[in-house]
C-alpha positions in Angstrom: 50.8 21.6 -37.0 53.7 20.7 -36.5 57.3 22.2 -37.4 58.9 22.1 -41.1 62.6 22.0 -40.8 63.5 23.4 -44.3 67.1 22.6 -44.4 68.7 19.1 -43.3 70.8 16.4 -44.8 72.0 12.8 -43.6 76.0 13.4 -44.4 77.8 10.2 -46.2 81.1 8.7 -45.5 82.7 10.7 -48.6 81.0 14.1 -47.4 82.3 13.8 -44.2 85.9 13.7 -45.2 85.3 16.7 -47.6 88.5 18.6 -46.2 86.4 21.7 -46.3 84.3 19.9 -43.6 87.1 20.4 -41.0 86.5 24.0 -40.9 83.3 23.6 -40.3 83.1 21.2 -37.6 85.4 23.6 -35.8 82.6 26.6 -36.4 79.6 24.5 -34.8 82.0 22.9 -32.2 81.5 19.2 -33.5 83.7 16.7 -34.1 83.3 14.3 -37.5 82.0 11.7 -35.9 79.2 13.4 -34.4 77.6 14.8 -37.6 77.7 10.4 -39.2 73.6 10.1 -37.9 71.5 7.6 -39.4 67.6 7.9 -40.0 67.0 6.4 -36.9 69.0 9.1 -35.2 67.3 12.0 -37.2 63.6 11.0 -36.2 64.5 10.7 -32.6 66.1 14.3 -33.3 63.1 15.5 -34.7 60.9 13.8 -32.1 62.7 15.8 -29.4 61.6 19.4 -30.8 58.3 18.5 -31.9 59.5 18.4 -36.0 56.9 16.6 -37.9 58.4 17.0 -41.5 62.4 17.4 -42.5 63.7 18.3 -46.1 66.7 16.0 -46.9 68.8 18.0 -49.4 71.5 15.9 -51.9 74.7 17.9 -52.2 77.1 18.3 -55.8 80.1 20.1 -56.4 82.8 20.7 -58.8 84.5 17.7 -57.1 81.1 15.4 -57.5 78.7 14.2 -55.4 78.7 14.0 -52.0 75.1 13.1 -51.6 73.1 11.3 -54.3 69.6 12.3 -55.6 69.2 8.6 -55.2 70.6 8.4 -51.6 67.9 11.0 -50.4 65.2 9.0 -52.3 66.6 6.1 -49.8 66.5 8.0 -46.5 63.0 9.4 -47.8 61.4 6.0 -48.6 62.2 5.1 -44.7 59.9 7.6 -43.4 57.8 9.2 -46.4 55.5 10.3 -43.9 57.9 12.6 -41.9 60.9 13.2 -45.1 60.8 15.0 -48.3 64.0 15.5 -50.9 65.5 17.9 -52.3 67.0 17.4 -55.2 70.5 18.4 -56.4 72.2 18.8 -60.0 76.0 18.4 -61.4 76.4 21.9 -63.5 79.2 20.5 -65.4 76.4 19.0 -67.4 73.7 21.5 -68.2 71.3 19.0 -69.9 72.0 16.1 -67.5 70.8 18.7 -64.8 68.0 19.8 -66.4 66.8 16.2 -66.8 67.7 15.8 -63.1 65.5 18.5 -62.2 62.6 16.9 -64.1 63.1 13.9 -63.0 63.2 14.4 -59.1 61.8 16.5 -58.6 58.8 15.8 -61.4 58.3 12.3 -61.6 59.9 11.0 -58.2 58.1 14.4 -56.2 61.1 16.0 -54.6 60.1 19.4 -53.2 62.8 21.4 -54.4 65.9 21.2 -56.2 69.6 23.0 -54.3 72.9 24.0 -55.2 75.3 26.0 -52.9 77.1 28.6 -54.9 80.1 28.5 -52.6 80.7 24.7 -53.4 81.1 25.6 -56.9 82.9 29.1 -56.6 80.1 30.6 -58.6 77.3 33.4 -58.2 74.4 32.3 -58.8 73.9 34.7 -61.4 76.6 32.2 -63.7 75.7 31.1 -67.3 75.7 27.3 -65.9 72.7 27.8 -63.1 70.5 29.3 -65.7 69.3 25.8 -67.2 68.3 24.5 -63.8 66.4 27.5 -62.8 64.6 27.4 -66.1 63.5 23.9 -65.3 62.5 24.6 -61.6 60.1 26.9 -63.4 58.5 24.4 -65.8 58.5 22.1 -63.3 57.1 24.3 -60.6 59.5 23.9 -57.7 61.1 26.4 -55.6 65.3 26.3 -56.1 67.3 26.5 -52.6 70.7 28.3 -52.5 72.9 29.6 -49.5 73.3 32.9 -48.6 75.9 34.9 -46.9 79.2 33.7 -45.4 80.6 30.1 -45.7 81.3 28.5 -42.4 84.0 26.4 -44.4 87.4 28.3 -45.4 85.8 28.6 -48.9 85.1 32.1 -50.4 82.5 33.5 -49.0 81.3 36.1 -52.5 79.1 33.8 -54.0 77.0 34.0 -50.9 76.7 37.8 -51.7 73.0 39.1 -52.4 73.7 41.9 -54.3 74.0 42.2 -57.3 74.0 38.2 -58.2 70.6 36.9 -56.7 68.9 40.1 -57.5 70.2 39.6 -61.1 68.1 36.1 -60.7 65.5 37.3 -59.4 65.2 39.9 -62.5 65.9 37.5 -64.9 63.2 34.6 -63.4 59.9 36.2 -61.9 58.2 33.2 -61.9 60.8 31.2 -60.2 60.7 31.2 -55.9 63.8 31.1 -54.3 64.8 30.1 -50.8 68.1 31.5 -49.8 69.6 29.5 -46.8 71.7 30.5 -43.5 70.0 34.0 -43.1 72.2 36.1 -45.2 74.8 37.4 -42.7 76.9 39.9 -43.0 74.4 41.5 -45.7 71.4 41.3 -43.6 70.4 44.6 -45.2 70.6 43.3 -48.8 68.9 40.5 -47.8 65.7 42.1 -46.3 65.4 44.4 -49.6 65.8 41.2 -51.5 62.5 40.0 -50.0 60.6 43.7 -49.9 61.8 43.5 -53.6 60.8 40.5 -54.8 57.8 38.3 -54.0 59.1 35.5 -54.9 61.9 34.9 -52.5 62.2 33.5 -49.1 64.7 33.1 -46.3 65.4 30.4 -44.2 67.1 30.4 -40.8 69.0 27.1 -41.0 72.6 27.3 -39.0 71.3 30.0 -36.5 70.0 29.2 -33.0 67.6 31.4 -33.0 68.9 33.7 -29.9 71.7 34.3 -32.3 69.8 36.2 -35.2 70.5 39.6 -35.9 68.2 42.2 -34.5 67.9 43.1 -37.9 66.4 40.1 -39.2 64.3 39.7 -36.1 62.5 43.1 -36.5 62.1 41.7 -40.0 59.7 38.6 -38.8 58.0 40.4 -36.7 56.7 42.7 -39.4 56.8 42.3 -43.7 58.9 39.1 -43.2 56.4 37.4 -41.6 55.1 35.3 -44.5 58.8 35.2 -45.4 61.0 33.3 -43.0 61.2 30.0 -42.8 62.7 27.6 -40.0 65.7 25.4 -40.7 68.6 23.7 -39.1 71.3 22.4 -41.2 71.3 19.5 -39.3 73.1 17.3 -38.5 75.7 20.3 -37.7 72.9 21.9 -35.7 70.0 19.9 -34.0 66.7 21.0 -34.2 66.5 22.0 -30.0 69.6 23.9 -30.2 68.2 25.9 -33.3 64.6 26.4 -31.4 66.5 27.9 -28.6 65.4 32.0 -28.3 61.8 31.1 -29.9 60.3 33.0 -27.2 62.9 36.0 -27.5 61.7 36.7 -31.1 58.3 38.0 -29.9 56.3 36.5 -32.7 52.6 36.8 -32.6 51.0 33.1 -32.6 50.2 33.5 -36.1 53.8 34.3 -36.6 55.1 32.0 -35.2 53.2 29.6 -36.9 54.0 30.7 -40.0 57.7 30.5 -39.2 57.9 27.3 -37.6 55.3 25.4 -40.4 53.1 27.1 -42.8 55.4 29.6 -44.6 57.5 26.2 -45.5 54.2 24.1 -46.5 52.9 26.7 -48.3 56.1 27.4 -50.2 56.7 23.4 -50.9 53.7 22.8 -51.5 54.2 19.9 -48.4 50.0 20.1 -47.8 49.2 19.0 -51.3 51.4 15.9 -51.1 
C-alpha cells in the first residue's frame, strides 16, 4: 500500500507571516514563499514519493487561528480520496473545543484532533487540554501533539516528555496519542514513553530520515516497530527529502511497511473509511 504521511498542513497567508515562522524557515533552509503550496502542488508532492494518503492538520494558538477546521475540510473535499483532517481546538474555550472535537472529528470524520503545546506555552499536562482529551476518548480519535524542541524561537519545555505527557498518559489510558517531530533531545524519555504505555505513538515528521538518532533507529528496528509512524511536516519538508536514508534504517519489509503505511492506518483508522 501505499505511504501515510501522518503529519502535513497547506499553510495560509496569515500563518505564513506568523513572526515565529521566520525562525523556522531559517531551520529548514526555506524561504516564505516556498512553503505558500496549493493542493495542486501537494499531490504532485505526494505523487513524487509514492504517498497515497496525507493528514492535513488545522493549527490554533493563543493568538487564533492560523488554519481553520473548515479550511482543511476545503483542501480535503478536493481530493477525499488521497486527504484526511485533523482537526484543531481554541483552548481559550473549553466547551467550544469540546464541541469542536465532536463535531470534526464525529460528524464531519476528521481522523484526529492536534494542538501543539509550544504554540500555547503549555504542557500538555495543563487543566485547559484536559476537556479535549476527554472528548477524543468519547469520540474515539487519537489526539496529535509535538514533541521535543521547537524549531521556532519559542520555548522548547512544553515539548518535554517527562513528567507532562506521561502525566497524560496516566490520567487517560484509553486515549492514543501521537507525539510529533521524534522527541529530540529526550530521545530516551521518549522510547520509555512508548515501552510504557500502549497507547502512544511517534511520528517522524521534520526528520529526513538519515538524520534520526541512532537511538530511535535501534528503536524501529525492534519494540518500536508497531510504533513509528512516517510524517513530513510538509510543506517545510517534502515527502522525498524526508524518505531520504529509508534504506539506512535496516527495516525488515514488514517494518518497513509498518512505518511507511500500516502503523498510521491502523492507528487512524484510514482502512475503515
Amino acid at each position: 500500500m501505499g505511504t501515510v504521511d501522518a503529519w502535513a498542513q497547506i499553510l495560509t497567508e496569515r500563518m505564513t507571516r506568523q513572526p515565529w515562522m521566520a525562525t523556522l524557515l531559517r531551520w529548514t533552509g526555506q524561504k516564505r514563499e516556498s512553503t505558500q503550496m496549493t493542493v495542486e502542488m501537494t499531490l504532485r508532492a505526494m505523487d513524487a514519493a509514492d504517498v497515497e494518503i496525507a493528514l492535513l492538520s488545522a493549527w490554533c494558538g493563543s493568538d487564533g487561528w492560523l488554519i481553520t477546521n473548515e479550511e482543511v475540510k476545503r483542501q480535503v473535499d478536493t481530493a477525499p480520496d488521497r486527504f484526511r483532517g485533523v482537526a484543531s481546538v481554541d483552548l481559550r474555550s473549553p466547551m467550544d473545543a469540546v464541541r469542536e472535537v465532536r463535531r470534526w472529528a464525529g460528524e464531519e470524520g476528521f481522523v484526529g484532533v492536534r494542538a501543539l503545546p509550544w504554540l500555547w506555552d503549555l504542557p500538555p499536562n495543563d487543566r485547559r487540554f484536559y476537556p479535549v482529551y476527554s472528548a477524543c476518548v468519547d469520540v474515539d480519535v487519537p489526539f496529535c501533539t509535538q514533541v521535543g524542541h521547537t524549531g521556532p524561537l519559542c520555548r522548547s519545555e512544553p515539548g518535554r516528555p517527562i513528567p507532562y505527557l506521561d502525566d497524560v498518559l496516566l490520567d487517560f489510558p484509553e486515549l492514543t496519542i501521537v507525539g510529533g517531530h521524534v522527541g529530540f533531545p529526550w530521545i530516551d524519555e521518549i522510547v520509555s514513553l512508548a515501552l510504557k504505555y500502549s497507547n502512544f505513538y511517534v511520528d517522524t515528521s521534520a526528520y529526513a530520515l538519515h538524520r534520526l538518532p541512532p537511538t530511535f533507529r535501534a528503536f524501529m528496528r525492534g519494540p518500536g516497530r508497531s510504533r513509528v509512524l512516517f510524517g513530513t511536516n510538509w510543506p517545510m519538508l517534502s515527502p522525498e527529502r524526508c524518505l531520504e536514508g529509508l534504506g539506512e534504517l535496516d527495516l525488515s519489509d514488514e517494518g518497513r511497511e509498518a512505518f511507511l503505511s500500516g502503523n498510521a492506518r491502523r492507528v487512524y483508522g484510514l482502512d475503515a473509511l
